[in-house]
KOLMARZA-583070 format. One record per atom (N, C-alpha, C, O): atom name; residue in one letter; x, y, z negated. Coordinates in nm, 3 decimals. Last residue first. Layout:
+------+------+---------+---------+---------+
: atom : rest :      px :      py :      pz :
+------+------+---------+---------+---------+
:   CA :    a :       X :       Y :       Z :
...
+------+------+---------+---------+---------+
// end
This chain:
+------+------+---------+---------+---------+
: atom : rest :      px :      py :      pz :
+------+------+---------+---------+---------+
:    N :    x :   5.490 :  16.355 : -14.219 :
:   CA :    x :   5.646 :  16.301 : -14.226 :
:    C :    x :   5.704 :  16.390 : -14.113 :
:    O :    x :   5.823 :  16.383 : -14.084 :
:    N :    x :   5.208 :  16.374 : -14.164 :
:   CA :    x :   5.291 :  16.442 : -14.282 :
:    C :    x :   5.450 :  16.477 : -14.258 :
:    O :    x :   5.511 :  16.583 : -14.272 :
:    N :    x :   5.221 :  16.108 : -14.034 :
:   CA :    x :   5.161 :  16.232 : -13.979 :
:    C :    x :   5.244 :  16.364 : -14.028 :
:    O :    x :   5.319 :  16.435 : -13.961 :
:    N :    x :   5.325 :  15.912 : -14.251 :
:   CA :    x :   5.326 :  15.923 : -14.091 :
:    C :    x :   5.354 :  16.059 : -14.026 :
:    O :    x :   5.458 :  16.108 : -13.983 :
:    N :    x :   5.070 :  15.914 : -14.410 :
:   CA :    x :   5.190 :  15.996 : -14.421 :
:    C :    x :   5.309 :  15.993 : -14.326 :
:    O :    x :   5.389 :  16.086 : -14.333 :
:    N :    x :   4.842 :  15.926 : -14.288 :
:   CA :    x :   4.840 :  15.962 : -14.288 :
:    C :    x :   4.996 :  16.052 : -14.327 :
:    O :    x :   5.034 :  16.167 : -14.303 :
:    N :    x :   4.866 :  15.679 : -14.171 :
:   CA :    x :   4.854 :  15.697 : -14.058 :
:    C :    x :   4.917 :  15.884 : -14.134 :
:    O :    x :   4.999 :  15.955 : -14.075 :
:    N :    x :   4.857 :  15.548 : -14.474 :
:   CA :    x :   5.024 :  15.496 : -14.409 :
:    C :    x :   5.026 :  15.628 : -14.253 :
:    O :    x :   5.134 :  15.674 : -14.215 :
:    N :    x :   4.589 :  15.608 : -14.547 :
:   CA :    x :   4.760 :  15.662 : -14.654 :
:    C :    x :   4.844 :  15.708 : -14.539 :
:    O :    x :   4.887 :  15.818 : -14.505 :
:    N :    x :   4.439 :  15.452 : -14.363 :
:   CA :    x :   4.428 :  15.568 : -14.375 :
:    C :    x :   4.592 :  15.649 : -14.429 :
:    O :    x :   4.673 :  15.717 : -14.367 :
:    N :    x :   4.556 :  15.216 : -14.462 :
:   CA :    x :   4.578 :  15.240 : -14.287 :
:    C :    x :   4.589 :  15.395 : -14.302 :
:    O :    x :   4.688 :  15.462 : -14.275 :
:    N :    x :   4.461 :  15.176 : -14.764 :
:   CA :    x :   4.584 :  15.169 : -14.697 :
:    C :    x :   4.589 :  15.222 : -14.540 :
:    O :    x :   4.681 :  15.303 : -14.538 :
:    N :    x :   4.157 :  15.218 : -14.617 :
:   CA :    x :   4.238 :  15.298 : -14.726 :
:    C :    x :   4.382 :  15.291 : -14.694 :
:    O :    x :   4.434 :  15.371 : -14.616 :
:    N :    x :   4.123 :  14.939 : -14.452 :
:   CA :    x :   4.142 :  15.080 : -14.393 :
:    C :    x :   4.150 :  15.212 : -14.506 :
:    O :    x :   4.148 :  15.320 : -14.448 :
:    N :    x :   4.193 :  14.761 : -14.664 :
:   CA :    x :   4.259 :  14.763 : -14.517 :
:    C :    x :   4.275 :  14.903 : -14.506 :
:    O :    x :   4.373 :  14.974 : -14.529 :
:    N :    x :   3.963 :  14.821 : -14.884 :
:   CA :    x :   4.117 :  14.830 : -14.887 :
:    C :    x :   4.234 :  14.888 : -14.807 :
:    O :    x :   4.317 :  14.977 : -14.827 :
:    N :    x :   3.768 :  14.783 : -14.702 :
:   CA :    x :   3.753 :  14.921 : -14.766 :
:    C :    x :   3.898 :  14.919 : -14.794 :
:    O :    x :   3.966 :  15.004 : -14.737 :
:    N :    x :   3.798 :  14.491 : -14.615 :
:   CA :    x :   3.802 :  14.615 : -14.541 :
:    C :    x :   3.797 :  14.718 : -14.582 :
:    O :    x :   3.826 :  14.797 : -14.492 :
:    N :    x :   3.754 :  14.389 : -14.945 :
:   CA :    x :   3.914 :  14.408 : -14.845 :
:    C :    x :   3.864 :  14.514 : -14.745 :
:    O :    x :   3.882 :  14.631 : -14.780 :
:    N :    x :   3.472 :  14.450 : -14.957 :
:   CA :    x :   3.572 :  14.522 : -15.020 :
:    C :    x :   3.713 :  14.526 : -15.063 :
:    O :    x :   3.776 :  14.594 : -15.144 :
:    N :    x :   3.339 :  14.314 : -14.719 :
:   CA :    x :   3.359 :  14.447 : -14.764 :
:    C :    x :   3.475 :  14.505 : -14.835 :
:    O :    x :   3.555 :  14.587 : -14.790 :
:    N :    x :   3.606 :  14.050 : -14.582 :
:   CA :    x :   3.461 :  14.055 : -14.712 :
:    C :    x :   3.484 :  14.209 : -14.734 :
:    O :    x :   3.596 :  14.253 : -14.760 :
:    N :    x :   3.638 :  13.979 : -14.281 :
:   CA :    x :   3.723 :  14.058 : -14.389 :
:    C :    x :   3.554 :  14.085 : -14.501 :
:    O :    x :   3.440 :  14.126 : -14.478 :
:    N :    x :   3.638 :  13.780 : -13.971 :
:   CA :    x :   3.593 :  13.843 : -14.091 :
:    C :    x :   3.672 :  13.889 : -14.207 :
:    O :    x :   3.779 :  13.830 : -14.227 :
:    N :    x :   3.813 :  13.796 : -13.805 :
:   CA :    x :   3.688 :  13.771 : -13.736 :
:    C :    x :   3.568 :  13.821 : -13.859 :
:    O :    x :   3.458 :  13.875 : -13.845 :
:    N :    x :   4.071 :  13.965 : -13.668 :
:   CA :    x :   4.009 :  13.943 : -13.774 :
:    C :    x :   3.862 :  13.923 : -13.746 :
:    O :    x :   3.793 :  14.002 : -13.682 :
:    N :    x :   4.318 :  13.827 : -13.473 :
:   CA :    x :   4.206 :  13.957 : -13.469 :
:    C :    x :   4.137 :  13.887 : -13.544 :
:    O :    x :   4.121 :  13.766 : -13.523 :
:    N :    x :   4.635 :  13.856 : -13.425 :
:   CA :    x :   4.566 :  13.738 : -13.493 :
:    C :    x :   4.400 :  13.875 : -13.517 :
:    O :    x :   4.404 :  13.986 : -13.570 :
:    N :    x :   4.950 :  13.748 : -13.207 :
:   CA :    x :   4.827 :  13.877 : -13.257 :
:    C :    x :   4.697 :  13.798 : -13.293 :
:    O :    x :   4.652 :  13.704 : -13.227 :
:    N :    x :   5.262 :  13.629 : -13.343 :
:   CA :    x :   5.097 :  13.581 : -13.279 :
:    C :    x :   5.068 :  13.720 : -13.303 :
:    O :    x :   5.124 :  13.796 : -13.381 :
:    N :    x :   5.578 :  13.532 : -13.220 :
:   CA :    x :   5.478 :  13.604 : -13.243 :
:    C :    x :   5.375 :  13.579 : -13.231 :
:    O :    x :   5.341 :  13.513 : -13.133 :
:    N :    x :   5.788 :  13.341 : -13.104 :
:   CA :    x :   5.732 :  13.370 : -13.262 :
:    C :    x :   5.633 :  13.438 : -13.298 :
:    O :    x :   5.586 :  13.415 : -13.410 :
:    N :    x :   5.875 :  13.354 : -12.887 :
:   CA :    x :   5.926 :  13.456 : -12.991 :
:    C :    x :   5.879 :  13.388 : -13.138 :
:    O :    x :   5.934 :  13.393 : -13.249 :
:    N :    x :   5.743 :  13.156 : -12.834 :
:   CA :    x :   5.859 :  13.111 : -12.785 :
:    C :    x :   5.967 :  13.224 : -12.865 :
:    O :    x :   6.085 :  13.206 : -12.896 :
:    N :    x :   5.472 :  13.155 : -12.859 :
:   CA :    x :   5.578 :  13.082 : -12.935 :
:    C :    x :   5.670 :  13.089 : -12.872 :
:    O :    x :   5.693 :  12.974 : -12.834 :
:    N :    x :   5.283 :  13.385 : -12.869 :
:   CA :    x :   5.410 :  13.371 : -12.759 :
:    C :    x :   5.507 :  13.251 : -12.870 :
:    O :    x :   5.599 :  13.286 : -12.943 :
:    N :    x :   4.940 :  13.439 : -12.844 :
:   CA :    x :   5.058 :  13.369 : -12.914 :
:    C :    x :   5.203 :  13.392 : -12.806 :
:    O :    x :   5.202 :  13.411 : -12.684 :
:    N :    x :   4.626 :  13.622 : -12.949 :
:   CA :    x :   4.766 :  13.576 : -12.832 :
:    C :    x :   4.851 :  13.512 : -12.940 :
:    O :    x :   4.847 :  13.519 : -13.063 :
:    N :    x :   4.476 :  13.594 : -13.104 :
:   CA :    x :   4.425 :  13.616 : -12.973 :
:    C :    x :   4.507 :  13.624 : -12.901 :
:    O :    x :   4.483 :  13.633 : -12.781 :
:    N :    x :   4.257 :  13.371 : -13.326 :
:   CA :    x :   4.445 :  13.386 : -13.271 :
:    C :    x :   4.418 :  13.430 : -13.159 :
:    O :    x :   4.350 :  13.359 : -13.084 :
:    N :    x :   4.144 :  13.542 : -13.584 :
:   CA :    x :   4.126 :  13.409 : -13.484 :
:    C :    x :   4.257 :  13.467 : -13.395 :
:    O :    x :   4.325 :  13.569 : -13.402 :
:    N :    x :   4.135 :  13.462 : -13.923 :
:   CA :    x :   4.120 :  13.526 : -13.827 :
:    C :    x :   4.113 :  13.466 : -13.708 :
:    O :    x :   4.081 :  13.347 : -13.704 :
:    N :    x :   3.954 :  13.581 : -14.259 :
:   CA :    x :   3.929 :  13.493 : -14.187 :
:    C :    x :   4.003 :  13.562 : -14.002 :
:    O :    x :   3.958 :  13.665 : -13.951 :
:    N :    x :   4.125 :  13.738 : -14.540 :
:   CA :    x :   4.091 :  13.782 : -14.352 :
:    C :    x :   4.075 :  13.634 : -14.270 :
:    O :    x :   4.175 :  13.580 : -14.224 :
:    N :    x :   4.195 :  13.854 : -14.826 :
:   CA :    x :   4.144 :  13.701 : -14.707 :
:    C :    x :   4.104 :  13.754 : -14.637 :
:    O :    x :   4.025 :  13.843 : -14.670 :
:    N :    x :   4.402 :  14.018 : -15.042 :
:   CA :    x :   4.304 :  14.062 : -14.919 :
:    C :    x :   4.306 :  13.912 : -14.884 :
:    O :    x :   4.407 :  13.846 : -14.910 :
:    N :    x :   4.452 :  14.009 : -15.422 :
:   CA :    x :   4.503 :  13.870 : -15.250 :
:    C :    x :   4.366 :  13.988 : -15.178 :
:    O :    x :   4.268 :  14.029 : -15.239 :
:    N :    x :   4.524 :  14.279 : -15.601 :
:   CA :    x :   4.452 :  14.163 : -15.553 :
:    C :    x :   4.449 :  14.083 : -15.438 :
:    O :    x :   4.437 :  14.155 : -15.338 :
:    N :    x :   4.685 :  14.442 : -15.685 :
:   CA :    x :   4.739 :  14.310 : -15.669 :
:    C :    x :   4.690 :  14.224 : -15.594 :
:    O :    x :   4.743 :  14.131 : -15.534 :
:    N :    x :   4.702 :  14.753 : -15.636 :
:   CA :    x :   4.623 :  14.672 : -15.646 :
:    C :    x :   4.677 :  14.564 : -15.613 :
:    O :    x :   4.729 :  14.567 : -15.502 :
:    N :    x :   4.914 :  14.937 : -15.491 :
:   CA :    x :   4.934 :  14.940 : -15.620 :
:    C :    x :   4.812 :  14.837 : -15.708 :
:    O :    x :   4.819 :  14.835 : -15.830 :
:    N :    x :   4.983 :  14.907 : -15.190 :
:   CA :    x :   4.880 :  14.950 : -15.280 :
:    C :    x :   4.859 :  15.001 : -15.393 :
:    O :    x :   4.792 :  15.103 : -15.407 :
:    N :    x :   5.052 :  14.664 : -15.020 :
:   CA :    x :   5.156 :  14.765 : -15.113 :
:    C :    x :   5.066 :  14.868 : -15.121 :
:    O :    x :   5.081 :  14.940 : -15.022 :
:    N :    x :   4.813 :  14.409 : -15.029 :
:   CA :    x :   4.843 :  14.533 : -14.960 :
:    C :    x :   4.952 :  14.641 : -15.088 :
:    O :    x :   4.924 :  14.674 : -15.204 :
:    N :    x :   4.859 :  14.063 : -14.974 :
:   CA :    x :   4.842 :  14.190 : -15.091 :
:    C :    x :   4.945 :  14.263 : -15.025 :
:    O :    x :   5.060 :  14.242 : -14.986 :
:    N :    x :   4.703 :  13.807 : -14.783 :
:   CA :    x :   4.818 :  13.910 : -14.879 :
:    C :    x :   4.777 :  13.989 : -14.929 :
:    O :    x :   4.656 :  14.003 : -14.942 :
:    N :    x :   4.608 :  13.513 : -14.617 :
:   CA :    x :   4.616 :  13.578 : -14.795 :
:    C :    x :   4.721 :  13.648 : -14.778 :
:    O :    x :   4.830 :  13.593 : -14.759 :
:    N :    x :   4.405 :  13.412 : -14.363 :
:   CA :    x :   4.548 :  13.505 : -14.402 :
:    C :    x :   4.498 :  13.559 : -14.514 :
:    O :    x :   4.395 :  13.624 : -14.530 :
:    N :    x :   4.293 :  13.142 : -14.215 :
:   CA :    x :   4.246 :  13.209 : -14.313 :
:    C :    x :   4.423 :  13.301 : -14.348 :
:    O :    x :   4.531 :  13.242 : -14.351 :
:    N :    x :   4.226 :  13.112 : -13.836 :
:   CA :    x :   4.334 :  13.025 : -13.963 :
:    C :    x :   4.348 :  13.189 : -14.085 :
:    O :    x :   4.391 :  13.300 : -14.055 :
:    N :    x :   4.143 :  12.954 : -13.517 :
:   CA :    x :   4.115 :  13.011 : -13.649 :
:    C :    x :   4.215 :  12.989 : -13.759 :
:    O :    x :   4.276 :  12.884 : -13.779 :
:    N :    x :   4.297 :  12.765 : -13.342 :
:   CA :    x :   4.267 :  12.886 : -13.314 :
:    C :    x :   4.179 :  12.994 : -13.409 :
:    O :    x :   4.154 :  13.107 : -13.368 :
:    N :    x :   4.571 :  12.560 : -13.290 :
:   CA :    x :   4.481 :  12.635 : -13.395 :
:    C :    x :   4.401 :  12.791 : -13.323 :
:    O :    x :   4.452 :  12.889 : -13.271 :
:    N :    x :   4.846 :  12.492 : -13.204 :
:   CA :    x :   4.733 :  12.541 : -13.100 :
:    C :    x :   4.545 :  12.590 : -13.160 :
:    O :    x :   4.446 :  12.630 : -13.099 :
:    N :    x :   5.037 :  12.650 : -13.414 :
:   CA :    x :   5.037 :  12.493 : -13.337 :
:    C :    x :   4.913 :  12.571 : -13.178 :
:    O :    x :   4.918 :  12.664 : -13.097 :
:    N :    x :   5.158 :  12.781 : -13.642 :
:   CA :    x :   4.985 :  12.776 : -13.544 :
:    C :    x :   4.952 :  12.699 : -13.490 :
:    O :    x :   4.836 :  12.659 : -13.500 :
:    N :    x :   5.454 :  12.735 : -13.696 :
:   CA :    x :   5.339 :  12.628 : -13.727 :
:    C :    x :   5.151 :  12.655 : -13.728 :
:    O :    x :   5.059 :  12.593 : -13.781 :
:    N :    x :   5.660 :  12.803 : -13.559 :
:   CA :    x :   5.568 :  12.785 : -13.495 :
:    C :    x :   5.446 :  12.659 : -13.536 :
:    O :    x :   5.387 :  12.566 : -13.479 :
:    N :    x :   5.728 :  13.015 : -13.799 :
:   CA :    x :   5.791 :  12.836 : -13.790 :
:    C :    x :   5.719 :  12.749 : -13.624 :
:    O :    x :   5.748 :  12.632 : -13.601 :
:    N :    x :   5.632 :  13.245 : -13.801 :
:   CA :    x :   5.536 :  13.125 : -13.875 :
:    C :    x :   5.601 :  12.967 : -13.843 :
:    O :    x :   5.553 :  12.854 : -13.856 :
:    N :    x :   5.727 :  13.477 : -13.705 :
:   CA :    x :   5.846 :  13.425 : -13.857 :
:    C :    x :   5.743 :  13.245 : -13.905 :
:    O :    x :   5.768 :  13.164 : -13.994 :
:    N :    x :   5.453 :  13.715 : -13.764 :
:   CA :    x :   5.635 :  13.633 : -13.733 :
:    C :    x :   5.626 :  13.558 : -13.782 :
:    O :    x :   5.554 :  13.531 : -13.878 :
:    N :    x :   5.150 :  13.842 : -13.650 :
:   CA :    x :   5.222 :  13.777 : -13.756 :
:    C :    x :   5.369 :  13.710 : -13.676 :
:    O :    x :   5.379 :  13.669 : -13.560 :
:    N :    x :   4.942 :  14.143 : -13.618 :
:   CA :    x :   5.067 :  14.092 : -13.575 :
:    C :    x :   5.131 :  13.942 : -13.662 :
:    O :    x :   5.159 :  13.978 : -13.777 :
:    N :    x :   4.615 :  14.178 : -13.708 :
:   CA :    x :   4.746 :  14.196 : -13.718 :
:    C :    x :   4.826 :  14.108 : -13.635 :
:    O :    x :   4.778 :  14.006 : -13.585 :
:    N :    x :   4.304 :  14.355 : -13.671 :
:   CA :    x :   4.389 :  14.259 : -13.638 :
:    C :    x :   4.559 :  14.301 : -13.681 :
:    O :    x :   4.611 :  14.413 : -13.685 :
:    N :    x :   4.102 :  14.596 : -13.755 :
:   CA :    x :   4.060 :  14.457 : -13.653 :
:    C :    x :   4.182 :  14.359 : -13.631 :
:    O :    x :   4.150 :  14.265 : -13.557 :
:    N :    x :   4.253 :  14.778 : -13.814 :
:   CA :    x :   4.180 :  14.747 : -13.897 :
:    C :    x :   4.082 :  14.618 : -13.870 :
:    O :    x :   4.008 :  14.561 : -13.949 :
:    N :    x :   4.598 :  14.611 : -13.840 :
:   CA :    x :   4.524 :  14.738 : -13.770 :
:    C :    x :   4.411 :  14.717 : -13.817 :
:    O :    x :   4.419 :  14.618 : -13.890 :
:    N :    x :   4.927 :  14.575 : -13.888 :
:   CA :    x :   4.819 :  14.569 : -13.928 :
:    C :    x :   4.743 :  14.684 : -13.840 :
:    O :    x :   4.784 :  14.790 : -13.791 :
:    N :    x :   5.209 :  14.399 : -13.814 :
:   CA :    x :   5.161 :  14.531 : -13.789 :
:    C :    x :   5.041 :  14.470 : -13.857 :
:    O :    x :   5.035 :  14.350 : -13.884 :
:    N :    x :   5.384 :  14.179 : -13.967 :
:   CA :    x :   5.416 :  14.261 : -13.917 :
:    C :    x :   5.375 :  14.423 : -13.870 :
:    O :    x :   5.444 :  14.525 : -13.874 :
:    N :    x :   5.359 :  13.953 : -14.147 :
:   CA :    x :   5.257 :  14.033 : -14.141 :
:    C :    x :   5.360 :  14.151 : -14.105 :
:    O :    x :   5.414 :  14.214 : -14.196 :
:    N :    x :   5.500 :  13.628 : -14.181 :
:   CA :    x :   5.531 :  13.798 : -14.206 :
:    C :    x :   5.449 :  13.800 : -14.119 :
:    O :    x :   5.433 :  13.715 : -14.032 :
:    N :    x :   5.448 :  13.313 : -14.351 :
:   CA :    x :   5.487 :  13.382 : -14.239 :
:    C :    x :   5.495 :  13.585 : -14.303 :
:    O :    x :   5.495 :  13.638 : -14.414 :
:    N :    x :   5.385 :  13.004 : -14.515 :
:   CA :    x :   5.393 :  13.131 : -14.540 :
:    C :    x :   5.423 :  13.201 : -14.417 :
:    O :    x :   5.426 :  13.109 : -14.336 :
:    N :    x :   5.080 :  12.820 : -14.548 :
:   CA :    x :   5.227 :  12.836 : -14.521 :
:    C :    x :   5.273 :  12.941 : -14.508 :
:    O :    x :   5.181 :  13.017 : -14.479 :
:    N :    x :   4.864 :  12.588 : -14.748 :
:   CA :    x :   4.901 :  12.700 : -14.694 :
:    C :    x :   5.049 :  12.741 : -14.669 :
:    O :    x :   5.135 :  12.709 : -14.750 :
:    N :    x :   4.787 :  12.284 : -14.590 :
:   CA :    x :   4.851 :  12.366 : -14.738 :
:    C :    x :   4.858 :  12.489 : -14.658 :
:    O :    x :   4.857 :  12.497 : -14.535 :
:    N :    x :   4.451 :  12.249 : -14.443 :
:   CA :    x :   4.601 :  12.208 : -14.421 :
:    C :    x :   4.637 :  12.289 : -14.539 :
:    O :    x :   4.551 :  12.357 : -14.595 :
:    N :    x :   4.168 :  12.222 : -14.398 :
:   CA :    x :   4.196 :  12.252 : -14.508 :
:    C :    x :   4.373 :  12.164 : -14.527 :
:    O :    x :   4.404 :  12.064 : -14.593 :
:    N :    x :   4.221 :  12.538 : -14.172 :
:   CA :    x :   4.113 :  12.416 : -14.208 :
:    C :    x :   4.201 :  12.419 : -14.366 :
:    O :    x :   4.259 :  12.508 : -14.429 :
:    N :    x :   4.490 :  12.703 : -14.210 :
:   CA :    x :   4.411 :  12.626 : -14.110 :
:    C :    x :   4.330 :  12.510 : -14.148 :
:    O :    x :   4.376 :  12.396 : -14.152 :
:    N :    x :   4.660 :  12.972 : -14.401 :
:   CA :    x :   4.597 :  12.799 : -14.399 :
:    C :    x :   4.498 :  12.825 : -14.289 :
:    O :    x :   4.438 :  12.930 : -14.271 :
:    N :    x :   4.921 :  13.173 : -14.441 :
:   CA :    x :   4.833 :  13.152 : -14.356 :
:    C :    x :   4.778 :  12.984 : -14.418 :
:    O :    x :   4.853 :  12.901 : -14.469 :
:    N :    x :   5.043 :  13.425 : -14.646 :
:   CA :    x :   4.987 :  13.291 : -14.671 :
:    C :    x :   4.877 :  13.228 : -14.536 :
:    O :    x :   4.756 :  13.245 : -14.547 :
:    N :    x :   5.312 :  13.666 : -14.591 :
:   CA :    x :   5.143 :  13.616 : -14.596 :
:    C :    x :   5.161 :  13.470 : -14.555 :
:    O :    x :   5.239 :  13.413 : -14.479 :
:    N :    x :   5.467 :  13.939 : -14.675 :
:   CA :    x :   5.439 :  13.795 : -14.680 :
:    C :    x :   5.330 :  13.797 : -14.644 :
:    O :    x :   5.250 :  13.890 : -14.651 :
:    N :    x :   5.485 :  14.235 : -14.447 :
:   CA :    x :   5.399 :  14.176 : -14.527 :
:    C :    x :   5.449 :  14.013 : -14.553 :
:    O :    x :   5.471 :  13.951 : -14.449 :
:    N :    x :   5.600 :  14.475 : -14.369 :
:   CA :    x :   5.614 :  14.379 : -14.370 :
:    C :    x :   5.601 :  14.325 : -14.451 :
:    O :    x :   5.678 :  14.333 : -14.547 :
:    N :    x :   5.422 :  14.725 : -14.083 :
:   CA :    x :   5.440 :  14.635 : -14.212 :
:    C :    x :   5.531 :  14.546 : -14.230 :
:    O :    x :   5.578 :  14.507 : -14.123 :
:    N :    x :   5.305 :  15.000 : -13.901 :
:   CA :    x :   5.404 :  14.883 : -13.877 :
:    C :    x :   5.420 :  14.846 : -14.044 :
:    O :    x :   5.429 :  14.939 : -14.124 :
:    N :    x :   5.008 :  15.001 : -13.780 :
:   CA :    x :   5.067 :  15.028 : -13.857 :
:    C :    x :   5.166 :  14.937 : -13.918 :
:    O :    x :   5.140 :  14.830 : -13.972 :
:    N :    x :   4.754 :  15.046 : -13.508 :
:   CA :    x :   4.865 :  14.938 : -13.588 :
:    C :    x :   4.948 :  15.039 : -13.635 :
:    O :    x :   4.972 :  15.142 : -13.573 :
:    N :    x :   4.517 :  15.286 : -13.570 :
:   CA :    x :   4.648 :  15.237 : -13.528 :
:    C :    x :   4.706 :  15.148 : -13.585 :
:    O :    x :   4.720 :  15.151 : -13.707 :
:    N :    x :   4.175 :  15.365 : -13.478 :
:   CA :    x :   4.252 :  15.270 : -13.607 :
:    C :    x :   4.408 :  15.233 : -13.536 :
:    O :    x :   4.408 :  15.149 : -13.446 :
:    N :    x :   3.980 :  15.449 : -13.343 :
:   CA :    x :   4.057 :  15.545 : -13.393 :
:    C :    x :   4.193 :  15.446 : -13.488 :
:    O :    x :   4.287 :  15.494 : -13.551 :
:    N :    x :   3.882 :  15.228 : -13.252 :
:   CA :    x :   3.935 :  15.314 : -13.139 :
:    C :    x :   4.004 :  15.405 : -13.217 :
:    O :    x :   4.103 :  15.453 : -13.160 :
:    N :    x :   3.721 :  15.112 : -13.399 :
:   CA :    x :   3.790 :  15.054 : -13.351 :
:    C :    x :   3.899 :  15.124 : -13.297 :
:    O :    x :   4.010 :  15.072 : -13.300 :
:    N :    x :   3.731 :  15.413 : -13.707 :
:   CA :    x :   3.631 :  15.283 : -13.589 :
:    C :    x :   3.731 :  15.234 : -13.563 :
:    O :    x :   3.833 :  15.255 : -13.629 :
:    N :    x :   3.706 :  15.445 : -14.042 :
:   CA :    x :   3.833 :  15.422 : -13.920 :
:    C :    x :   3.729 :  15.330 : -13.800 :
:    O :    x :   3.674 :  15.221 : -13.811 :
:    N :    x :   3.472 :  15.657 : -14.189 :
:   CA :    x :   3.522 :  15.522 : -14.170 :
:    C :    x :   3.599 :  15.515 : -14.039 :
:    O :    x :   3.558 :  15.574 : -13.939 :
+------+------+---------+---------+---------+
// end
């Protein structure tokens, strides 16, 4: 299993569905992924000052299924656009996903 320390952001570009409480969900890009946190763009600066907020995507995988990553916002720079968003929870069998995919991507990377 990928610990904290061994796990590299891995550059992506992901749609993703962010919602906050029970606001509509909005869309943004999933930039890096790591197995504790991702990168997100592009969110309109609609985090606002939120500091939890639920992320729906689907990992290029070949599995469809929505990953949910409850996360919490550990930096922001609105002024780019950027948040780093550290995953507070991931249900087992997204994190088995996450770090499968991580594993592939670190591994063909490597390969390459």
């Amino acid at each position: 299993m990928l610990g904290k320390s061994d796990c590299e952001h891995v550059l992506v570009s992901l749609p993703v569905r962010q919602r906050f409480g029970d606001a509509e969900a909005v869309p943004c890009l999933m930039t890096s992924l790591a197995l504790d946190c991702a990168t997100l763009e592009q969110c309109g600066a609609r985090l606002g000052e939120s500091r939890y907020v639920w992320l729906d995507f689907v990992l290029p995988d070949g599995n469809e299924r929505t990953i949910r990553a409850l996360g919490e916002v550990a930096t922001r720079d609105a002024e780019r656009d950027v948040y780093r968003v550290r995953f507070k929870h991931l249900f087992p069998d997204h994190r088995r996903r996450v770090e499968s995919f991580l594993r592939s991507r670190v591994a063909t990377s490597v390969a390459a």
